[in-house]
C-alpha positions as CSV (number, residue, x, y, z in Angstrom):
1,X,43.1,-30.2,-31.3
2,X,44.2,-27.0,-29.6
3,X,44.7,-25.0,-33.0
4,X,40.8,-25.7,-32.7
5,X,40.6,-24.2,-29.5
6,X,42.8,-21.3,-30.4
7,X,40.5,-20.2,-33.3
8,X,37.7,-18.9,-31.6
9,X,39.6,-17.1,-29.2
10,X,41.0,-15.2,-32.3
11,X,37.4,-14.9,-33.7
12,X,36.0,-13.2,-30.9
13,X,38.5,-11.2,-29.8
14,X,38.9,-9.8,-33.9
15,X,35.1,-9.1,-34.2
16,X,34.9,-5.8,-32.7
17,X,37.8,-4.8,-35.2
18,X,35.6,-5.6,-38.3
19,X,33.0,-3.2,-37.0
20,X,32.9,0.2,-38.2
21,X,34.1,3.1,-36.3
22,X,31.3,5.1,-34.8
23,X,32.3,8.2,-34.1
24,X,29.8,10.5,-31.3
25,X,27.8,13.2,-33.6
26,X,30.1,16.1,-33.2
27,X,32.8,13.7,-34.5
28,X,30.6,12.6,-37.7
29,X,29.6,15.8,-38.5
30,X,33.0,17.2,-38.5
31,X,34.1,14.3,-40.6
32,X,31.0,14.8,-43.0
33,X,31.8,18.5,-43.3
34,X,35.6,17.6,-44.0
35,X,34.5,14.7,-46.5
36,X,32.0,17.6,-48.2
37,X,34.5,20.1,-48.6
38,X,37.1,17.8,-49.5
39,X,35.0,16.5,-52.8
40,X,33.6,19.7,-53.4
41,X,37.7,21.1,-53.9
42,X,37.9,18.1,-56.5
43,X,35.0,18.8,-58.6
44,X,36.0,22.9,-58.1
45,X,39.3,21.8,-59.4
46,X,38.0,19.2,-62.6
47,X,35.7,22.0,-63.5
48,X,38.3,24.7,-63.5
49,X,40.9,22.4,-65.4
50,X,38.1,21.4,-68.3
51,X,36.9,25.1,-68.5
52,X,40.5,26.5,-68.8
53,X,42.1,23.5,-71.0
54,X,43.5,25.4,-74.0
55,X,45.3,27.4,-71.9
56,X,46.7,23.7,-70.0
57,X,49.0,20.7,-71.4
58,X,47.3,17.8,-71.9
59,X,49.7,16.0,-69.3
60,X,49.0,18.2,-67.1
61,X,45.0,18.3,-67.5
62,X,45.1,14.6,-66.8
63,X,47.0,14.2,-64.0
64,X,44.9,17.4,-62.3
65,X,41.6,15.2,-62.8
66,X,43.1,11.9,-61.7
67,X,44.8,13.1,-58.9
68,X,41.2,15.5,-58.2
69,X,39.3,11.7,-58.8
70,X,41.5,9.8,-56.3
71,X,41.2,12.7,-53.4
72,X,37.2,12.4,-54.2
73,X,37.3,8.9,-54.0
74,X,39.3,8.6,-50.6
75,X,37.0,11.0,-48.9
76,X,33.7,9.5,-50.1
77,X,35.0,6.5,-48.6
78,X,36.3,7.5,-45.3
79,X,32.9,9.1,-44.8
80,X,31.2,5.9,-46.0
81,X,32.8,3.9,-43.5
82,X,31.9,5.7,-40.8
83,X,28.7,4.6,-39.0
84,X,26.8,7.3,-38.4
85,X,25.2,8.4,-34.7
86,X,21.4,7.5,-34.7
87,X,20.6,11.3,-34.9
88,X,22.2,11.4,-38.2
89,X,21.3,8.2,-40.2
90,X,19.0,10.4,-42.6
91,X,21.1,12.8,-43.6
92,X,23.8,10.2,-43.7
93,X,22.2,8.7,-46.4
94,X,21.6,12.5,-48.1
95,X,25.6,13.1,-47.6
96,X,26.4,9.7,-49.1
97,X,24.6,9.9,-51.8
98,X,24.8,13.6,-53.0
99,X,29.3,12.3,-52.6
100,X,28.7,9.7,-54.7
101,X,26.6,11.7,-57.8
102,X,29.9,14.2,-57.3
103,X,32.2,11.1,-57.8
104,X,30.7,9.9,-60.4
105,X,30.7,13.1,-62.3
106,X,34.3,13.8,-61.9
107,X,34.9,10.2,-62.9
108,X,33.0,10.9,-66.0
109,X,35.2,13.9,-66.3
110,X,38.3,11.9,-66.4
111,X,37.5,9.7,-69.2
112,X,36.5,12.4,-71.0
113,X,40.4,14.2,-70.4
114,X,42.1,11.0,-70.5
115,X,40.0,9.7,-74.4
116,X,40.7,14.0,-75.1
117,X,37.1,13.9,-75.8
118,X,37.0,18.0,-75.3
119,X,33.3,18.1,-77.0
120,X,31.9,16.5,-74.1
121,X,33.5,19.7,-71.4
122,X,30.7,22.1,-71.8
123,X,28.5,19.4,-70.7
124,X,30.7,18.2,-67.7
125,X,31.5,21.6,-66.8
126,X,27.5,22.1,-66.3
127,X,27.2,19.0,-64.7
128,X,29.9,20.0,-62.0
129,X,28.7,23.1,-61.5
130,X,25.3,21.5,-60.3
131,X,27.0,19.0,-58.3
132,X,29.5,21.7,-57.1
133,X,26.1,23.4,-55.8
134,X,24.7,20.4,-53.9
135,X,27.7,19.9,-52.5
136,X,27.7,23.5,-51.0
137,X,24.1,23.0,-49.9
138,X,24.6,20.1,-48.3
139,X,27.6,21.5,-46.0
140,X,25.1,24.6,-45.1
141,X,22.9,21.9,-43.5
142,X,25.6,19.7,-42.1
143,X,26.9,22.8,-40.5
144,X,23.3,23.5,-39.0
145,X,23.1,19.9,-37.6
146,X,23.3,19.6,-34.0
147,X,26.6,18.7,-32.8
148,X,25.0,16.3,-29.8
149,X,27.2,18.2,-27.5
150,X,25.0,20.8,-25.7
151,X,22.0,20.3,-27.7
């Protein structure tokens, strides 16, 4: 009978833990810009290992996209589990979004190195080039964004 009583005690006092951090909107908007120009060095750095892979071993070619893949990855995701200040729900779900296309692309990158499909580069290399430009764009307007401090 008391392990009964014991478990909701533990319930309650573990469900503010499961909540997400929520950051003020000077915080998120730092973290967004850090999260932007952290996937936007990844896809810089896929793009710049397809375009220049004669010149690279194939060893190395892979391990620069993987390791480029699993630094986009972590920062999409720290950003994604940050709840975002009311003020910045919309271009939350811009910021998201436009990280995930750039995952995604570098992710179709790395397929491509790792099957040494090398036909499908030019393609990719366009592709991150587009996303490597909505990436810039959208740090231009996160760094416009009103920090919520003395706005």
């Amino acid at each position: 009978m008391r392990r009964l009583a014991v478990f909701p005690l533990f319930v309650v006092l573990m469900a503010p833990s499961c909540l997400p951090s929520t950051p003020d909107q000077s915080a998120w908007r730092a973290a967004a810009i850090r999260s932007v120009e952290d996937v936007a060095s990844s896809v810089a750095t896929v793009e710049w290992g397809i375009e220049h892979d004669d010149d690279l071993f194939g060893r190395y070619l892979r391990s620069l996209v993987v390791h480029a893949e699993e630094s986009a990855d972590s920062s999409q995701q720290k950003l994604s589990s940050l709840q975002p200040p009311g003020a910045a729900e919309a271009i939350y779900d811009s910021a998201t979004g436009t990280l995930s296309d750039a995952t995604s692309v570098v992710a179709d990158a790395r397929i491509a190195v790792v099957e040494g499909d090398d036909a499908a580069y030019p393609g990719l290399a366009h592709r991150l080039d587009q996303i490597g430009d909505r990436l810039d764009a959208l740090e231009q307007q996160l760094r416009a964004m009103p920090t919520g401090d003395h706005d």
